[in-house]
C-alpha positions, 0 to 999 in steps of 0.5 A: 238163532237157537240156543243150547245149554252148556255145564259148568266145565263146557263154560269154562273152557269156552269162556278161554277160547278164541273166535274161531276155535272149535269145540264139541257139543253133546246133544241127546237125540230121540231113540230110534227103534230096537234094531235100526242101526245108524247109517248116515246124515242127510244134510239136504233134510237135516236129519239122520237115516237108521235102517232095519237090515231085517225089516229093510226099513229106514227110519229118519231122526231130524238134526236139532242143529244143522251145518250153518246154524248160529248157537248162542251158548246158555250157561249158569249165571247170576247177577252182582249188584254195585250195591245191596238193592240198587239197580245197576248191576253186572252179569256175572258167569259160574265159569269165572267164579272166583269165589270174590264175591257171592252172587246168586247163580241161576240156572243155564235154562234161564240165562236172559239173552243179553246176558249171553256172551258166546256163540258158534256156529255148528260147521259138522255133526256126527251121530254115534253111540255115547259107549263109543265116544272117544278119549279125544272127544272126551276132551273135545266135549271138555270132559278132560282137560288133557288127553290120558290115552292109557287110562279107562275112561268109561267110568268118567264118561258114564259118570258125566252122561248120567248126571248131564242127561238122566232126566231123559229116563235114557242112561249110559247103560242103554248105550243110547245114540248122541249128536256129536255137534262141532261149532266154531267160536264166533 
């Protein structure tokens, strides 16, 4: 099994969802070369073929999760004990905060595994440019929480891509290429 890291408001929605509802996850990919443009995935290598029309070179990128594989889902959590210093405790997730009671939230990255409570299984990936993401996918991602079809969305979504991947020196700017990876809840 792998894991992958969700935000806040991925958590969410995924926290209302049903076993076999489906949802989409973004994942920052290695860069190929300037000039190599996307051509196809290759499911029986698992990994995604750029070609250089000029230099008629290929290049391939390895999928960091393929068709089949079981994803159990990390987002931001904490613990809240019965009582100050005791040891009998309940994880507690970001996603329900219902600002009852204050725990301490830790990080995704950190989120021990049987603090997990969601999975899904990956059934699809695409491979496109984040500046041709889509309104629907916006909200496939959980960017929105509804369809706004004549509202620009490119402010949100390079708001959302720069603060969910800059760590990666790559920005929305660079108009880099993204996995847009499709899972169904286990």
């Amino acid at each position: 099994m792998k894991t992958i890291n969700v935000s806040d408001q991925q958590a969410s929605i995924i926290a209302k969802q049903e076993p076999g509802d489906e949802m989409l996850f973004p994942v920052m990919m290695v860069q190929p070369p300037d000039g190599y443009e996307f051509q196809y995935i290759d499911n029986q290598y698992k990994v995604a073929v750029f070609l250089n029309d000029i230099e008629r070179n290929q290049r391939t990128i390895k999928i960091p999760y393929s068709k089949g594989t079981i994803l159990d889902i990390r987002e931001t959590w904490g613990k809240l004990y019965a009582k100050p210093h005791l040891v009998d405790f309940v994880y507690v997730y970001k996603a329900d905060y219902d600002g009852s009671c204050l725990p301490y939230f830790h990080s995704s990255a950190t989120m021990p595994k049987e603090a997990i409570r969601s999975q899904y299984e990956v059934i699809g990936n695409e491979v496109k440019r984040v500046q041709d993401v889509t309104v629907q996918e916006m909200y496939d991602l959980g960017i929105y929480d509804d369809i706004y079809p004549d509202v620009d969305i490119t402010p949100d979504l390079a708001r959302w891509f720069n603060s969910r991947f800059t760590k990666k020196v790559i920005t929305w700017d660079d108009n880099p290429y993204i996995f847009l990876m499709k899972g169904v809840k286990l």
